[in-house]
C-alpha positions in Angstrom: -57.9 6.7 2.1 -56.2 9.1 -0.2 -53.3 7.1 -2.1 -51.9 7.1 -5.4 -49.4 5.7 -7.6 -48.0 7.0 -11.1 -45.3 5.6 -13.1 -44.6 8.1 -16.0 -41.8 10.2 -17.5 -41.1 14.3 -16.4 -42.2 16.1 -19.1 -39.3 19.0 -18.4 -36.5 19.7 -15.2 -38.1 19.7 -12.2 -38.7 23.6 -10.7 -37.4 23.8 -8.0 -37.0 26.4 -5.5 -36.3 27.0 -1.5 -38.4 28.2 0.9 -37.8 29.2 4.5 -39.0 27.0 7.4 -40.2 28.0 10.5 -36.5 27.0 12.4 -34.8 29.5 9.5 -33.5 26.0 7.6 -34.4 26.1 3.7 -37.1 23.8 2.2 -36.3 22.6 -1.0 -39.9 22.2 -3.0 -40.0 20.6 -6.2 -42.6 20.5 -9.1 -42.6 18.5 -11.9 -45.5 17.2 -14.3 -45.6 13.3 -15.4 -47.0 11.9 -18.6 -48.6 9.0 -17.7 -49.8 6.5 -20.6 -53.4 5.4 -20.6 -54.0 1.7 -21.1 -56.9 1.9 -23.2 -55.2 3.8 -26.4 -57.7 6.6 -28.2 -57.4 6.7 -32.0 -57.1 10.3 -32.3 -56.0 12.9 -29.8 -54.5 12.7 -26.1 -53.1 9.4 -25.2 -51.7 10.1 -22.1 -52.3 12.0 -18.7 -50.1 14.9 -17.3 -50.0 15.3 -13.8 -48.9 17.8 -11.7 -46.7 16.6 -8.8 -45.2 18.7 -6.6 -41.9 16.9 -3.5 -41.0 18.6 -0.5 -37.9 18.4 1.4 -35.5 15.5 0.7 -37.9 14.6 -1.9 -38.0 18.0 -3.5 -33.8 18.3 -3.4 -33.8 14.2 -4.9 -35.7 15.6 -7.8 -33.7 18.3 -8.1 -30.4 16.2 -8.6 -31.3 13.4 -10.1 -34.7 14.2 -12.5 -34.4 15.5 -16.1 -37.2 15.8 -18.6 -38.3 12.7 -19.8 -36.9 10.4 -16.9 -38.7 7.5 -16.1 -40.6 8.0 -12.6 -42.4 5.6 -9.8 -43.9 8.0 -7.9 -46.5 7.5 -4.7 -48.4 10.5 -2.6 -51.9 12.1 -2.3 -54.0 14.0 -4.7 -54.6 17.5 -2.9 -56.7 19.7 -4.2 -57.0 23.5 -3.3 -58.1 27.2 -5.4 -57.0 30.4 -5.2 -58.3 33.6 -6.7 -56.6 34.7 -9.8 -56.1 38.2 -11.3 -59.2 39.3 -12.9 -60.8 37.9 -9.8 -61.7 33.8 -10.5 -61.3 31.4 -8.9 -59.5 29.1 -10.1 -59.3 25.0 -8.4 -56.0 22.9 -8.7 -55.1 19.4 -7.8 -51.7 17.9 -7.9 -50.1 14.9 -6.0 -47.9 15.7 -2.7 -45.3 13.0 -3.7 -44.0 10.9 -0.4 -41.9 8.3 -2.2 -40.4 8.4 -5.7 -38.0 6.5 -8.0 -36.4 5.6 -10.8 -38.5 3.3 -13.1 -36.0 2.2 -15.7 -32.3 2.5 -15.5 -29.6 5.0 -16.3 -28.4 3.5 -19.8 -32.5 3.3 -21.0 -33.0 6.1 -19.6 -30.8 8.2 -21.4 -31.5 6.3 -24.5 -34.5 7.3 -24.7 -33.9 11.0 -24.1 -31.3 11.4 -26.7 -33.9 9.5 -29.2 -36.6 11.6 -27.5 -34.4 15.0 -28.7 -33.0 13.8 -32.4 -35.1 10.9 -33.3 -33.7 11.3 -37.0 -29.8 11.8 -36.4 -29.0 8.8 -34.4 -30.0 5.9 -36.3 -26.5 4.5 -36.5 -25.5 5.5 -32.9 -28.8 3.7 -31.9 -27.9 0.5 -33.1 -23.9 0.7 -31.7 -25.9 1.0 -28.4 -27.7 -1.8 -28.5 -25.4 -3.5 -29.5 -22.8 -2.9 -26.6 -25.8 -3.4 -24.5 -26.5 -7.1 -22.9 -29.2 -8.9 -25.0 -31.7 -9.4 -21.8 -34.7 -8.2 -19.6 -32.1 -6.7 -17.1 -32.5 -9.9 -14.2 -29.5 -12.0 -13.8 -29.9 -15.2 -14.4 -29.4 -17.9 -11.9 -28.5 -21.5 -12.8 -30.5 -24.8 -12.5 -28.0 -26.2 -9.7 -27.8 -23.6 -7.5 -28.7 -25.0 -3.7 -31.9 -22.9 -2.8 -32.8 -24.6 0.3 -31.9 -22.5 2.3 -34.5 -19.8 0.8 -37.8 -18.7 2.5 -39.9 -19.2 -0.1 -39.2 -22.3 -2.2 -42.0 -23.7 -4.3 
């Protein structure tokens, strides 16, 4: 079984560009490269991954639209691996995910928070904390009250 699953943020805009298919319709493929954090933290040097992932299709146009650089991503495909030969004559091997479903990870409002900290880390002090405090103090899930009826759910405890 070839499967993965990556949740990490674009490290730039998607490229994108069109090819044509064998019906003379346009292909939309996208590639974009993910930083995914490692769990186990290194004292010194890389801390993350970056993977190559590369959408076709629907996919590829999605990306297109929606994905900036550092975006917040669910992504889940197959490694594929291939080589071509380059121009002093090696060879030279790549591997990349074909991505079949992807997603947002966080939401809009985070999601741009982080990008405009992510671009002036040092000029937005102030406008940080007017931000957080407009936004709802929270882990984003709505709360439900203690004497709501829930017998008619499926899966009551």
């Amino acid at each position: 079984m070839n499967k993965v699953i990556l949740m990490g943020r674009l490290t730039r805009d998607p490229e994108v560009r069109y090819s044509n298919g064998a019906d003379g319709t346009q292909l939309a493929i996208a590639r974009y490269t993910l930083a995914v954090d490692r769990r186990i933290r290194q004292q010194e040097g890389q801390n993350a991954d970056f993977i190559r992932c590369v959408a076709f299709g629907k996919s590829g146009e999605f990306a297109e639209k929606y994905f900036l650089q550092g975006t917040k991503v669910v992504i889940e495909g197959r490694i594929q691996t291939g080589s071509y030969q380059d121009k002093e004559g090696k060879t030279v091997y790549t591997t990349e995910v074909v991505v079949e479903n992807q997603e947002f990870a966080e939401s809009k409002a985070v999601s741009d928070q982080h990008r405009s900290q992510a671009q002036t880390p040092n000029d937005n002090q102030q406008q940080n904390q007017s931000q957080q405090n407009q936004q709802p103090v929270g882990d984003g899930f709505m709360s439900i009250p203690d004497n709501v009826d829930d017998s008619g759910l499926p899966f009551n405890f």
